[in-house]
C-alpha positions as CSV (number, residue, x, y, z in Angstrom):
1,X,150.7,117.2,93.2
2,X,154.2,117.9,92.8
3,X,154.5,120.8,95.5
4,X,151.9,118.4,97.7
5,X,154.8,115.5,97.5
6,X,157.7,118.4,98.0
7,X,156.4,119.1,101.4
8,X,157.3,115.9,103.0
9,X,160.4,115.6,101.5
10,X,161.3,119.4,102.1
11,X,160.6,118.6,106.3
12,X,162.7,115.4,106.1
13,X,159.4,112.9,106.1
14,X,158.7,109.8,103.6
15,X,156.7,110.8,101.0
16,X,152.9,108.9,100.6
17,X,153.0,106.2,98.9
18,X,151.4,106.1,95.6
19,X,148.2,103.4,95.2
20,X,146.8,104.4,92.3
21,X,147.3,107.3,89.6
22,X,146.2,110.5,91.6
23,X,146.1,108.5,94.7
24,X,148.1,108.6,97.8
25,X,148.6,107.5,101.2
26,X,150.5,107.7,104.6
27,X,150.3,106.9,107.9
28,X,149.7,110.4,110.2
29,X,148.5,112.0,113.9
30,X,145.4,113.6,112.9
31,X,142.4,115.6,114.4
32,X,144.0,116.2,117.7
33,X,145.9,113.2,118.0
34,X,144.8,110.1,116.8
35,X,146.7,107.9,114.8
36,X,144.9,106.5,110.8
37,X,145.3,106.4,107.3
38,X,144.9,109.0,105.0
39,X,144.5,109.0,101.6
40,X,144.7,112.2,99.4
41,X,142.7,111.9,96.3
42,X,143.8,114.4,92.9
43,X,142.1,115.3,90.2
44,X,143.1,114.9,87.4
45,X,145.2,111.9,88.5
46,X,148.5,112.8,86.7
47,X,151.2,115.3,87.8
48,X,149.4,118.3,87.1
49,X,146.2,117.2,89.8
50,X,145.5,118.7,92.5
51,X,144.2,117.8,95.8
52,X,140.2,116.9,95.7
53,X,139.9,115.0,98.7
54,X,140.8,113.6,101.8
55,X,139.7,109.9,103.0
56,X,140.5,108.8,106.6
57,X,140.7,105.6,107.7
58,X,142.3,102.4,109.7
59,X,142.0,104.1,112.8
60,X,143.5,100.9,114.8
61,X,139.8,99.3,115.8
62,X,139.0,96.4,114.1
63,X,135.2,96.9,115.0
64,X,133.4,99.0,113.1
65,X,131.4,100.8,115.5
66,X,133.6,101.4,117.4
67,X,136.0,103.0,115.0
68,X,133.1,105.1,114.3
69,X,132.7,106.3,117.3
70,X,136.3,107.0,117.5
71,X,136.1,109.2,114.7
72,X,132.9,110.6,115.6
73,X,134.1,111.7,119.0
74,X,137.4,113.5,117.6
75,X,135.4,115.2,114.8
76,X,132.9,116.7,117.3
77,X,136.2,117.7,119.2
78,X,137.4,119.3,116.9
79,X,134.4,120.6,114.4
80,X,131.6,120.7,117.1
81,X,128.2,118.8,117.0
82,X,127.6,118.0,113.4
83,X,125.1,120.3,111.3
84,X,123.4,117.4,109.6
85,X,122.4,113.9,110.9
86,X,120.0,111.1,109.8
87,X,119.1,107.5,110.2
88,X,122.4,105.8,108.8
89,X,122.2,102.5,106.4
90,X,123.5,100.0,109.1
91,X,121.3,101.4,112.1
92,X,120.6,103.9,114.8
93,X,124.2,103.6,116.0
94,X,126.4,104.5,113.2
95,X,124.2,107.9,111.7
96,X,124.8,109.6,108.5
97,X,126.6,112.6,110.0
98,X,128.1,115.7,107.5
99,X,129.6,119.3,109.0
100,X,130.2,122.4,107.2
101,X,133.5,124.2,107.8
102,X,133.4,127.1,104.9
103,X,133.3,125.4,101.6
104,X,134.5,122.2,103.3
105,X,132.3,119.6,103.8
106,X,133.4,116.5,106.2
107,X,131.4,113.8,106.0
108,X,131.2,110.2,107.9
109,X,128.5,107.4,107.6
110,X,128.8,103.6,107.6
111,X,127.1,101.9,104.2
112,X,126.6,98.2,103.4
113,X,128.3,97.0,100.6
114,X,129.4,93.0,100.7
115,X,129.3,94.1,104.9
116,X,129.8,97.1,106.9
117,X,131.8,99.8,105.3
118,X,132.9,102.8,107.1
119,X,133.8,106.4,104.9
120,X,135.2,109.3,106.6
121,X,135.9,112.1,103.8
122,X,136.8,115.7,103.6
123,X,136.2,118.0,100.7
124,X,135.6,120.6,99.2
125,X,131.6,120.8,98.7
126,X,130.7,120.5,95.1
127,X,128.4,123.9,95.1
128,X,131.3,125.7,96.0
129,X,133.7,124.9,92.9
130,X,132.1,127.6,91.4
131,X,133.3,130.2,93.4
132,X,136.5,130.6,90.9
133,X,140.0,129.6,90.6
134,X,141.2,131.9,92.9
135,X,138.7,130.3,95.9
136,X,140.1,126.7,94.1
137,X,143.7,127.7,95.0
138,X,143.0,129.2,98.5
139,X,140.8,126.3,99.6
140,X,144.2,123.8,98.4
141,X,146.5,126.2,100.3
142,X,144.4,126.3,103.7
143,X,144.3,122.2,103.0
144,X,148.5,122.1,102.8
145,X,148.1,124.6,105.4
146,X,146.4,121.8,107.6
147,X,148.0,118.8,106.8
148,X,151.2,120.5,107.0
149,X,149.7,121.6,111.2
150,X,148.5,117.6,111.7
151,X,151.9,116.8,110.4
152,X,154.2,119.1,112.6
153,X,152.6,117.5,115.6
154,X,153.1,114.2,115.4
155,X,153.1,113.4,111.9
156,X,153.7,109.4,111.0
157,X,153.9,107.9,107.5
């Protein structure tokens, strides 16, 4: 967590700010361009954590399906046609839709809980953990590696 929060600082941006224990957010450019929220999710959630997870959200629509397809249209841009669809919990319009990048899994789907709730995660797929530390500590570097590319471009906390 503490080389994660160097980063920004080291290129001159504001740090994320801190929600909760293990759990960050900031303002960027991402996947090609478009400006939302992410949150970075550790584990454990003290200063030894490292990164688990990625949540995106606040896309700047207000209606959910079109944020969806907002997200859904950059995602296909840049990961392709996803490899796994179905019938989504709010309708025909807002699928359950999951691609595979390695042992990364990106996941989007809309669920119903007190109304409409859009999720837009990336991690690392739970089958894969047990590949070894080494695989761990490459897959977290290849993350940096990424954020640190979405950042460069455009980056805004």
């Amino acid at each position: 967590m503490a080389d994660f929060l160097k980063a920004f600082t080291n290129e001159g941006q504001v740090a994320p700010r801190l929600v909760a224990p293990g759990y960050y957010v900031a303002r960027c450019q991402i996947l090609g361009g478009l400006g939302a929220q992410v949150g970075f999710h550790f584990e454990p959630k003290n200063d030894d954590g490292r990164l688990k997870e990625l949540e995106l959200f606040d896309n700047g629509e207000h209606d959910i399906e079109k944020s969806y397809q907002v997200f859904h249209e950059r995602l296909v841009q840049v990961f392709g046609e996803p490899q796994e669809e179905k019938r989504g919990a709010c309708g025909a319009s807002m699928p359950d839709r999951e691609w595979h990048v390695g042992p990364v899994s990106v996941v989007h789907y809309v669920m119903d809980r007190f109304g409409p709730e859009e999720h837009l995660t990336v991690r690392k797929e739970r089958s894969a953990f047990h590949a070894g530390r080494r695989a761990g500590t490459a897959f977290i570097l290849g993350l940096l590696a990424l954020i640190y590319l979405w950042w460069s471009r455009g980056w805004q906390p």
